[in-house]
KEPA-179440 format. One record per residue (C-alpha): residue in one letter; chain; x, y, z. Coordinates in nm, 3 decimals, padded with zeros to 5 digits. Each point is the difference from the previous one (the first is absolute). Example, Ala and Ser with C-alpha at 12.3 -4.5 7.8 and 13.67 -1.06 7.14 Angstrom:
2
<r type="A" mol="A" px="01.230" py="-00.450" pz="00.780"/>
<r type="S" mol="A" px="00.137" py="00.344" pz="-00.066"/>
end
This chain:
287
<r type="X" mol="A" px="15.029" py="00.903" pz="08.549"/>
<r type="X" mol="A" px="-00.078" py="-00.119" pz="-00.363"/>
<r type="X" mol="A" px="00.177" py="00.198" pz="-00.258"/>
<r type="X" mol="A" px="-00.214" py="00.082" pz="-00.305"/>
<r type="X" mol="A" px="00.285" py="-00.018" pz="-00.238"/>
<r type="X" mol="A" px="00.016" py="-00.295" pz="-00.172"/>
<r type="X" mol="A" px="00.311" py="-00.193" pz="-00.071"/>
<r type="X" mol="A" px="-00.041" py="00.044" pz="-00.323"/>
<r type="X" mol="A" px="00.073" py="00.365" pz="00.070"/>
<r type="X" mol="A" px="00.264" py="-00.021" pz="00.190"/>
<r type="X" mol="A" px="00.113" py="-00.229" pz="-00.269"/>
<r type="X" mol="A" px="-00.030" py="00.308" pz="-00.282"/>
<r type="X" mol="A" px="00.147" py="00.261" pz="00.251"/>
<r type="X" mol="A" px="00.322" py="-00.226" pz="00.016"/>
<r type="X" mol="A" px="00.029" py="-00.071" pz="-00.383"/>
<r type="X" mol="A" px="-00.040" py="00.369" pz="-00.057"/>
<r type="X" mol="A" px="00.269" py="00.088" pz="00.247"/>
<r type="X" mol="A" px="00.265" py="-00.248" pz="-00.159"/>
<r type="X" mol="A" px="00.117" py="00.167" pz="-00.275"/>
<r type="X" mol="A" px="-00.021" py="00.329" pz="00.206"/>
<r type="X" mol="A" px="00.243" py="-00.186" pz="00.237"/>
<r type="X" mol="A" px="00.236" py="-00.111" pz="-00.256"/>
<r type="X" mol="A" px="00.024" py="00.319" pz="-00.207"/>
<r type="X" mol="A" px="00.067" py="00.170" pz="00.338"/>
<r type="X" mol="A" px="00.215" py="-00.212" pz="00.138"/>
<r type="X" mol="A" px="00.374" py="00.156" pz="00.082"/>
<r type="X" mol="A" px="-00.106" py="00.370" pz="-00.064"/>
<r type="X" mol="A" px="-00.016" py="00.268" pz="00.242"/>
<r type="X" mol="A" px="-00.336" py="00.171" pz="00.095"/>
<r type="X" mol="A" px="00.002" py="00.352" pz="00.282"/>
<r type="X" mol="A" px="-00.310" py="00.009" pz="00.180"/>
<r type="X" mol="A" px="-00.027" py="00.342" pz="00.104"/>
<r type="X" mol="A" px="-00.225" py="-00.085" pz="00.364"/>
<r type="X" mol="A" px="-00.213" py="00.244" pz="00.095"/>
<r type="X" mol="A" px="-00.358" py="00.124" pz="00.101"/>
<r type="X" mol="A" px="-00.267" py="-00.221" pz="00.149"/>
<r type="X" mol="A" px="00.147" py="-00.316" pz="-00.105"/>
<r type="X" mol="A" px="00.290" py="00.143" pz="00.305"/>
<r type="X" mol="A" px="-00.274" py="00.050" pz="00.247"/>
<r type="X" mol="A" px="-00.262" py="-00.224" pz="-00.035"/>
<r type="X" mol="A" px="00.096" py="-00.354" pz="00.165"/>
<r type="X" mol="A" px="-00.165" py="-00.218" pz="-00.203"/>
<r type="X" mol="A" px="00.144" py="00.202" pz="-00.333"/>
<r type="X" mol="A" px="00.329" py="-00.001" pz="00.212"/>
<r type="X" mol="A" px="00.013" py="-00.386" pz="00.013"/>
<r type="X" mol="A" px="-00.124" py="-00.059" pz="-00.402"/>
<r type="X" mol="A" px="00.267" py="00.212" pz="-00.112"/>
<r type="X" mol="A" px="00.274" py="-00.222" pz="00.242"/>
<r type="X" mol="A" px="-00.138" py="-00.314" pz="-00.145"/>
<r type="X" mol="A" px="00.017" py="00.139" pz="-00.345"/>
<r type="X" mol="A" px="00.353" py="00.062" pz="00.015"/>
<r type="X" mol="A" px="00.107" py="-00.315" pz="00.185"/>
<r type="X" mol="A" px="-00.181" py="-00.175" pz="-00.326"/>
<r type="X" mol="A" px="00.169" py="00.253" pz="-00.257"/>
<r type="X" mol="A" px="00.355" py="-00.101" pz="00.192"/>
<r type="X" mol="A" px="-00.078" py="-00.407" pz="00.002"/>
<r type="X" mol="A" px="-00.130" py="00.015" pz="-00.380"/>
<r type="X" mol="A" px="00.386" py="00.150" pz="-00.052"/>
<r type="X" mol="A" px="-00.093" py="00.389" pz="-00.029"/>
<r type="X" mol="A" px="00.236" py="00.229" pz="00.181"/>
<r type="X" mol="A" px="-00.252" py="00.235" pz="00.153"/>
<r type="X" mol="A" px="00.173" py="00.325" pz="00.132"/>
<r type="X" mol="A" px="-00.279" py="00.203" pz="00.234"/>
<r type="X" mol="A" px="00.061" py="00.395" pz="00.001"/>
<r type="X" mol="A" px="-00.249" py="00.156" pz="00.265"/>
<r type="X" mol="A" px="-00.081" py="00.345" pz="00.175"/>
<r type="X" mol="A" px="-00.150" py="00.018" pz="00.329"/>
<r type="X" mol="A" px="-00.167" py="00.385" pz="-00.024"/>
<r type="X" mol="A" px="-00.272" py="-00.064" pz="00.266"/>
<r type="X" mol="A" px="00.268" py="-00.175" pz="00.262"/>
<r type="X" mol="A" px="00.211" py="00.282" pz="-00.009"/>
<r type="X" mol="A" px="-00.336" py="00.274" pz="00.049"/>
<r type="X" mol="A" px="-00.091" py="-00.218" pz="00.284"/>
<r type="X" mol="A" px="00.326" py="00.030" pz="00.167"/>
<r type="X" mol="A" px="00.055" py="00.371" pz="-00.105"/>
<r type="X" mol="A" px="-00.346" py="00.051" pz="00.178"/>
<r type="X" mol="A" px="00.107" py="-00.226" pz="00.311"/>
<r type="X" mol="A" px="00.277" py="00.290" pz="00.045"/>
<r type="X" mol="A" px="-00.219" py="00.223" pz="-00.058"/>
<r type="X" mol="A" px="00.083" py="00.156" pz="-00.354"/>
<r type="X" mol="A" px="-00.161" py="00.024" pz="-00.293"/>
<r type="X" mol="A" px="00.060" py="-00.099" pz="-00.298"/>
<r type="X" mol="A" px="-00.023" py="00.249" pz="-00.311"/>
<r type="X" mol="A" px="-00.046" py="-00.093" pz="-00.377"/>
<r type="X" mol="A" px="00.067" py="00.235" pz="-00.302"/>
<r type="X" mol="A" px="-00.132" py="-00.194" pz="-00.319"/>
<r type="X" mol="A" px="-00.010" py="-00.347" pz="00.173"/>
<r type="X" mol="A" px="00.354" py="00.047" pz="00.155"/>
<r type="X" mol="A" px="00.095" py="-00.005" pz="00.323"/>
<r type="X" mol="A" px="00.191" py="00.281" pz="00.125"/>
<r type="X" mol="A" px="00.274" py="-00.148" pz="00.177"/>
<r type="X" mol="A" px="00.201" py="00.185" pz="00.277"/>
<r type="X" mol="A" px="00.317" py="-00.140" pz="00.169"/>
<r type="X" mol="A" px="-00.221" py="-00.090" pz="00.319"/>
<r type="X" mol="A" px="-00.223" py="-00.145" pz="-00.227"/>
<r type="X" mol="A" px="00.246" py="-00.237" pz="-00.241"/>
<r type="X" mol="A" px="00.120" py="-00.131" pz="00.299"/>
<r type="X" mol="A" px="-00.342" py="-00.168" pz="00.068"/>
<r type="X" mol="A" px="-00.042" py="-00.103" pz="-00.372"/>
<r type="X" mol="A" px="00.280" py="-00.170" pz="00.015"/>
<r type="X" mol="A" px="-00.052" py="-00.154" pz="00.332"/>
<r type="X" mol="A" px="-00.380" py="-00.113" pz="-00.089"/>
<r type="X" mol="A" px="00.071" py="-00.141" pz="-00.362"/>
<r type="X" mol="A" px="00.337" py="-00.137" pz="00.041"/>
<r type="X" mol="A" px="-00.063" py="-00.160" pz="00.339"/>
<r type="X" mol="A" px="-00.342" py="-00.079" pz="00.085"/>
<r type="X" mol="A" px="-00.223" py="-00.019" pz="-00.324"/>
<r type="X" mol="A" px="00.318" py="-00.160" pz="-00.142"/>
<r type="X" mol="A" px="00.100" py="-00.237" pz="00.229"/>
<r type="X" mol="A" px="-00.409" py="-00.092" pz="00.071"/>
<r type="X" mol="A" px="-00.016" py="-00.074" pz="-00.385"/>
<r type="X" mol="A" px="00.272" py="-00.239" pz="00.018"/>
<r type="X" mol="A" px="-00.170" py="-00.193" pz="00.295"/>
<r type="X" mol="A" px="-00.296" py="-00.023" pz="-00.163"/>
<r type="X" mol="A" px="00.112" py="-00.169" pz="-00.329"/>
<r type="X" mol="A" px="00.206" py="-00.250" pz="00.211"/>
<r type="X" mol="A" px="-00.302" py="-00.097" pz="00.187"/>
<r type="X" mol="A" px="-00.124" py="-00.148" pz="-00.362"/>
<r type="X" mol="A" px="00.307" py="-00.120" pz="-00.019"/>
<r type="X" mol="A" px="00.196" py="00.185" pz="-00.233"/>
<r type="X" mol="A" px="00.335" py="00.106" pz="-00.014"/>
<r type="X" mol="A" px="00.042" py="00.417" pz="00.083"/>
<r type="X" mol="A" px="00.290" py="00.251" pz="00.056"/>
<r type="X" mol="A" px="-00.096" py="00.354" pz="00.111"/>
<r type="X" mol="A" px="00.203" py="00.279" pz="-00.210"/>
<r type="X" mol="A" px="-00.015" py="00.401" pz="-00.047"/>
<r type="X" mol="A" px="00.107" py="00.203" pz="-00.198"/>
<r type="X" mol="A" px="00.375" py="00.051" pz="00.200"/>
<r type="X" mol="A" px="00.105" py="-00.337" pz="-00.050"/>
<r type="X" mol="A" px="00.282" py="-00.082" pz="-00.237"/>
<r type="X" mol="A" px="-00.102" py="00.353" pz="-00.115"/>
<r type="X" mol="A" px="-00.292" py="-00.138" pz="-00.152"/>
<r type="X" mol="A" px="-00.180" py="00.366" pz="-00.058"/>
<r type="X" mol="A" px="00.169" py="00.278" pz="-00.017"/>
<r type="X" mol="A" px="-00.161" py="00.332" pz="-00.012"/>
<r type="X" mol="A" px="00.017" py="00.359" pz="-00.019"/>
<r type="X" mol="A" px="-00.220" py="00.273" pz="00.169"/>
<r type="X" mol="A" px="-00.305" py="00.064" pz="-00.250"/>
<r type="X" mol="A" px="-00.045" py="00.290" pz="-00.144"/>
<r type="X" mol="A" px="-00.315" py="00.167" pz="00.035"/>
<r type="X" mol="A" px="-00.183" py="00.337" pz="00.014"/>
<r type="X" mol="A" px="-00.031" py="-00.040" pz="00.364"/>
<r type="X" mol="A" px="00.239" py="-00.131" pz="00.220"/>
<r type="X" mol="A" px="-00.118" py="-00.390" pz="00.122"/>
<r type="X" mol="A" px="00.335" py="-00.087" pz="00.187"/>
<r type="X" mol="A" px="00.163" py="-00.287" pz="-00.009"/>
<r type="X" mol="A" px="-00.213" py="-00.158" pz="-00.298"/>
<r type="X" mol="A" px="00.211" py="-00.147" pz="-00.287"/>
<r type="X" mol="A" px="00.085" py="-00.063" pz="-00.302"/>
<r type="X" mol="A" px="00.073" py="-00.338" pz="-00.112"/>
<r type="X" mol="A" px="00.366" py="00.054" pz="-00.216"/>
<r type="X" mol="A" px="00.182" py="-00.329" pz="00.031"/>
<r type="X" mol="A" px="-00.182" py="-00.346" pz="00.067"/>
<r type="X" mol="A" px="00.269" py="-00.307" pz="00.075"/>
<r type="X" mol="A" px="-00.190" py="-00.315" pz="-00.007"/>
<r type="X" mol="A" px="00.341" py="-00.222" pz="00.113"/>
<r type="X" mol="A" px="-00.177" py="-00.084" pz="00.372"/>
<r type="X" mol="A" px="-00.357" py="-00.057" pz="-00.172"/>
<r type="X" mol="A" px="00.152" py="-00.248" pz="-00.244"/>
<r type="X" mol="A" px="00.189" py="-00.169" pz="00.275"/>
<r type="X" mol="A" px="-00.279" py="-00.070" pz="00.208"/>
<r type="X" mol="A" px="-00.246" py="-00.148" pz="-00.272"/>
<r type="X" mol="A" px="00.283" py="-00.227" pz="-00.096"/>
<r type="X" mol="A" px="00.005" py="-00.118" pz="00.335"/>
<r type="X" mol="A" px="-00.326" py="-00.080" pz="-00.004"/>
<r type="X" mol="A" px="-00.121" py="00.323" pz="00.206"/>
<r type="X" mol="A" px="-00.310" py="00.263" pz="-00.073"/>
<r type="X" mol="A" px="00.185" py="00.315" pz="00.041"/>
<r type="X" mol="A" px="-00.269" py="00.259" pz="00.153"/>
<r type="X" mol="A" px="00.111" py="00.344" pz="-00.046"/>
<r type="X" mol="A" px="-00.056" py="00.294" pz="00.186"/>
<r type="X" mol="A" px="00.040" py="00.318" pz="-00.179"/>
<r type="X" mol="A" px="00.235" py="00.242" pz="00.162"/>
<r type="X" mol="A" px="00.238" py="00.079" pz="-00.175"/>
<r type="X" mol="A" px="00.438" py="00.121" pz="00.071"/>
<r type="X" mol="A" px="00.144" py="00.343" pz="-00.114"/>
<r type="X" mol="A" px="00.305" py="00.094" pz="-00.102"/>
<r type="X" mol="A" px="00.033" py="00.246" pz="00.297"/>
<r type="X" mol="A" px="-00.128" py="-00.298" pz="00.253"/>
<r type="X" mol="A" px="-00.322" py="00.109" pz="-00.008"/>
<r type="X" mol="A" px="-00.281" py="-00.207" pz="00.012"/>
<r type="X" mol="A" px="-00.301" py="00.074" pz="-00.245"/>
<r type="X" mol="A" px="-00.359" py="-00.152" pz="00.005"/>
<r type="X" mol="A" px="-00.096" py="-00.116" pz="-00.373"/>
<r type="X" mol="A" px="-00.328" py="-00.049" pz="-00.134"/>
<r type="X" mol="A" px="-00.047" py="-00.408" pz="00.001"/>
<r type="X" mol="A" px="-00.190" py="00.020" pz="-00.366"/>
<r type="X" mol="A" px="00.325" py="00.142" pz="-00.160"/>
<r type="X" mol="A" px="00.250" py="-00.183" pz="00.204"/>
<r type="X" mol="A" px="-00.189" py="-00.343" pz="-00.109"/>
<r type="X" mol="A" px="-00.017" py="00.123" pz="-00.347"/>
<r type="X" mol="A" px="00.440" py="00.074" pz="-00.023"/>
<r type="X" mol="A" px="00.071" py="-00.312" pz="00.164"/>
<r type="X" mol="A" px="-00.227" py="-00.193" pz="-00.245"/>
<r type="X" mol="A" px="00.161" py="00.181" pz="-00.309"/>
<r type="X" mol="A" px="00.385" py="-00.018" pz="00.159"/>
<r type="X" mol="A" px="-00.119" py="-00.388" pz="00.089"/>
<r type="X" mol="A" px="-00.134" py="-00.083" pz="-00.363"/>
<r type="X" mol="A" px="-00.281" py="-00.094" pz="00.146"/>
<r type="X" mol="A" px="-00.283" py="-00.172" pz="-00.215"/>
<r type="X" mol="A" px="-00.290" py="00.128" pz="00.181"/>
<r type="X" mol="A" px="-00.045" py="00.314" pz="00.255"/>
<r type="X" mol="A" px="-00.340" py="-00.057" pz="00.177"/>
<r type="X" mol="A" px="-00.123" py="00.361" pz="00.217"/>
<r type="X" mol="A" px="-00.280" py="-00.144" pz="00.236"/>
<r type="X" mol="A" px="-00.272" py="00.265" pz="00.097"/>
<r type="X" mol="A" px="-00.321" py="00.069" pz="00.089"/>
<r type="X" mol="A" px="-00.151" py="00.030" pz="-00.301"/>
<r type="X" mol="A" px="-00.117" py="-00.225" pz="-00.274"/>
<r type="X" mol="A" px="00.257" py="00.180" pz="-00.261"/>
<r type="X" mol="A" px="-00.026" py="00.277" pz="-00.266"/>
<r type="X" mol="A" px="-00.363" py="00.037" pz="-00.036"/>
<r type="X" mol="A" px="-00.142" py="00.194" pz="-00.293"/>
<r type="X" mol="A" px="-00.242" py="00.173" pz="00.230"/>
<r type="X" mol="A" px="00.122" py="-00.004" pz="00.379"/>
<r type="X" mol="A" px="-00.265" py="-00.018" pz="00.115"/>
<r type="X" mol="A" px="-00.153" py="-00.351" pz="-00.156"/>
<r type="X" mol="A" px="00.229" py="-00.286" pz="00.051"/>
<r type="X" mol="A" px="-00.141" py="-00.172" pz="-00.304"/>
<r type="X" mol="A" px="00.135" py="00.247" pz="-00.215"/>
<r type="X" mol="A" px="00.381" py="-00.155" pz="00.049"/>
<r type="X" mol="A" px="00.262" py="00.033" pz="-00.254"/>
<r type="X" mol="A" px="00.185" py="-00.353" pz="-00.020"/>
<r type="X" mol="A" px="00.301" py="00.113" pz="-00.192"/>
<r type="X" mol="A" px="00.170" py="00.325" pz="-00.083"/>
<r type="X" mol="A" px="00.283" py="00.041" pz="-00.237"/>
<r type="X" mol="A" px="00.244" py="00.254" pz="00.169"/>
<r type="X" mol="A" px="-00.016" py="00.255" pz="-00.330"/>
<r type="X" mol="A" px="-00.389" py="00.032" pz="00.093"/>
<r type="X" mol="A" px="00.090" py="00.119" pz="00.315"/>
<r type="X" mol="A" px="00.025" py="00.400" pz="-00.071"/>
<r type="X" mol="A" px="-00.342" py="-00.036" pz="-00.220"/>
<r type="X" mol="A" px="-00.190" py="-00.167" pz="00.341"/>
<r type="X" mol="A" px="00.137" py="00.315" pz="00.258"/>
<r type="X" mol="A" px="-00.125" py="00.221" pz="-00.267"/>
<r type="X" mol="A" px="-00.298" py="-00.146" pz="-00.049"/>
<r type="X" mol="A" px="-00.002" py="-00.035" pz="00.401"/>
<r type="X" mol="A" px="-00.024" py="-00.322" pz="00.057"/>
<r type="X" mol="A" px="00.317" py="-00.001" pz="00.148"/>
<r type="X" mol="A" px="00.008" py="00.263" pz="00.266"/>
<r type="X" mol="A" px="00.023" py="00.056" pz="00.376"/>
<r type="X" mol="A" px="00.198" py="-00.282" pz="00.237"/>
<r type="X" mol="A" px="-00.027" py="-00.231" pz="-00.335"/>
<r type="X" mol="A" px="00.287" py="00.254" pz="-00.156"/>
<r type="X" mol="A" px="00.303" py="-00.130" pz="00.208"/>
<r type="X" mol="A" px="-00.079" py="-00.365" pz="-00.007"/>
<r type="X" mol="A" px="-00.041" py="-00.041" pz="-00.387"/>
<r type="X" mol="A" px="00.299" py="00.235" pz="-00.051"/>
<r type="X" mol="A" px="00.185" py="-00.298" pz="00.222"/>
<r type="X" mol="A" px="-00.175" py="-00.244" pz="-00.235"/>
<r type="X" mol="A" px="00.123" py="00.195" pz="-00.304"/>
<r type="X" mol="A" px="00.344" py="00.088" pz="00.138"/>
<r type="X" mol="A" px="00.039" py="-00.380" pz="00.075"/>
<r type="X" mol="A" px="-00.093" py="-00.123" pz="-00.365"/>
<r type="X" mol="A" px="00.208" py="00.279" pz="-00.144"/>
<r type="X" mol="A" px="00.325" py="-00.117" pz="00.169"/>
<r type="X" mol="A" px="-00.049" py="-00.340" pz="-00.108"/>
<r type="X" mol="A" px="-00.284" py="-00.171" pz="00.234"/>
<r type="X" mol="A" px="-00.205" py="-00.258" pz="-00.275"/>
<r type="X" mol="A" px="-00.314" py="00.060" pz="00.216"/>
<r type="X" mol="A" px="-00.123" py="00.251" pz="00.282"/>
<r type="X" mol="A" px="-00.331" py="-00.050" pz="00.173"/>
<r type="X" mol="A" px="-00.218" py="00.214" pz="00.259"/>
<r type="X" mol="A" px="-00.214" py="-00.289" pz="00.161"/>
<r type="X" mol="A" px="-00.300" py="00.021" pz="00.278"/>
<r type="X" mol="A" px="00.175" py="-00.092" pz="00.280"/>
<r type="X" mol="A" px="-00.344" py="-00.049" pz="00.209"/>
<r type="X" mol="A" px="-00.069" py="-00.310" pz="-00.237"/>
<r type="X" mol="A" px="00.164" py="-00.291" pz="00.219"/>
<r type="X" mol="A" px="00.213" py="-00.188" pz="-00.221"/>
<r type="X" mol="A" px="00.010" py="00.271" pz="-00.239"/>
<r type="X" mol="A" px="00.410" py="-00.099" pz="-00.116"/>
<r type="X" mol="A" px="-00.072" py="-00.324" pz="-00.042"/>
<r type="X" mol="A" px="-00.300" py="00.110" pz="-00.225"/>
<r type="X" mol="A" px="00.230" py="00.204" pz="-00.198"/>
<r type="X" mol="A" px="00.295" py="-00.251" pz="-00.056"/>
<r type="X" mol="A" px="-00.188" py="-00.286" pz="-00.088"/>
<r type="X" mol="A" px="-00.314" py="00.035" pz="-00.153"/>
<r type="X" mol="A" px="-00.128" py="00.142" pz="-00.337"/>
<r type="X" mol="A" px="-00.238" py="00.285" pz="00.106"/>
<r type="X" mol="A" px="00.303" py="00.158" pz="00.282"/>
<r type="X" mol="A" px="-00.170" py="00.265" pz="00.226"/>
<r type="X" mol="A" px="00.038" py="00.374" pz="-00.056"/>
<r type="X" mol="A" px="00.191" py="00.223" pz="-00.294"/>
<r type="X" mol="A" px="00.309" py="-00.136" pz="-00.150"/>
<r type="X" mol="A" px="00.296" py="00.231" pz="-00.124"/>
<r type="X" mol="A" px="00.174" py="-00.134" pz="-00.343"/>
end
């Protein structure tokens, strides 16, 4: 089939890219995986090929993801239902169990397949390695279970395995001090690991184009957003609903030392490659 990009194109593309490449070069990026771009197959394979190009261009990529509709499929398969209060799951002992089972084992271990079928280098992690997370039960008006709160992040095992060469793709449960075992919201567990990690970028992929002025017209997006205009945009309400938690993870990450936080549209294929090396990036950055 005959493209209909010329190589002078591709040519511009490239030159763009290289000093995207070599100002990125060495530093750590978390890709907090999630949404669509986890679902869809031909999103699923971009975002592999992405990070086997971030890795080869010398970028330690470190891939944080969730897996919320795996474990209501398997709740369902044993016939219980999940429950949500304010976007969290309530999470039983019966129903940590499968949590852990679903995105430390299978959408774990499937994620590490799949980026070594494009030929990149991946170790599976959670949270209970080398007591990477460790959390405490989270406080809240109503009792959610065995939901956590991050309070220590060791990065030790992370750092090991992108000297190595590895992608370290992290599941988010996390340990207690009591041996419990305590699901974590992926957006904030990316978001402490990128500020414990120094991290120069944390990228949240979504299903949305970004902060948008008006929600409901996608060409009303809001490229950039320093993180002091942040109580002036809930107020005003363009910040509200589901949009809350993940900025507060973009602002949380910033304020603890992260150079650059972005919420990214995940159903754009390519859309990290867009955003590390080219002048326009896709979505809202987080300075």
């Amino acid at each position: 089939m005959q493209s209909n990009i010329s190589n002078q194109d591709r040519a511009n593309v490239l030159i763009q890219a290289l000093p995207y490449i070599q100002k990125w070069s060495g530093k750590t990026i978390v890709v907090k995986y999630g949404g669509n771009a986890m679902i869809n197959e031909e999103l699923k394979s971009a975002v592999m090929s992405d990070i086997v190009l971030l890795q080869l261009v010398g970028i330690n990529v470190v891939l944080v993801h969730g897996g919320g509709p795996e474990i209501s499929d398997t709740l369902k398969q044993m016939g219980k239902e999940s429950k949500f209060i304010n976007g969290l799951r309530v999470t039983d002992k019966e129903t940590i169990d499968v949590v852990q089972m679903v995105l430390a084992g299978k959408v774990n271990k499937s994620l590490v397949q799949r980026l070594e079928q494009h030929s990149g280098k991946a170790i599976g992690l959670c949270g209970l390695d080398g007591r990477m997370l460790m959390a405490e039960k989270k406080s809240t008006a109503y009792d959610l279970g065995f939901v956590g709160e991050i309070t220590e992040v060791n990065t030790q095992i992370i750092e090991d395995a992108t000297k190595n060469g590895y992608v370290p793709i992290i599941s988010t449960v996390a340990g207690g001090y009591n041996g419990a075992v305590y699901n974590i919201n992926a957006d904030l567990a990316a978001a402490r690991i990128a500020a414990e990690m120094k991290a120069a970028k944390l990228i949240l992929m979504t299903d949305i184009k970004g902060l948008l002025k008006d929600k409901d017209d996608e060409s009303t997006l809001i490229p950039v957003v320093n993180v002091s205009e942040v109580p002036s945009l809930k107020k005003e309400g363009i910040i509200s609903g589901g949009m809350i938690p993940k900025i507060e993870c973009c602002v949380e990450a910033v304020r603890r030392g992260v150079k650059r936080a972005h919420i990214i549209d995940g159903r754009i294929p390519h859309s990290i490659l867009i955003e590390m090396f080219s002048d326009e990036g896709v979505g809202t950055m987080f300075y």
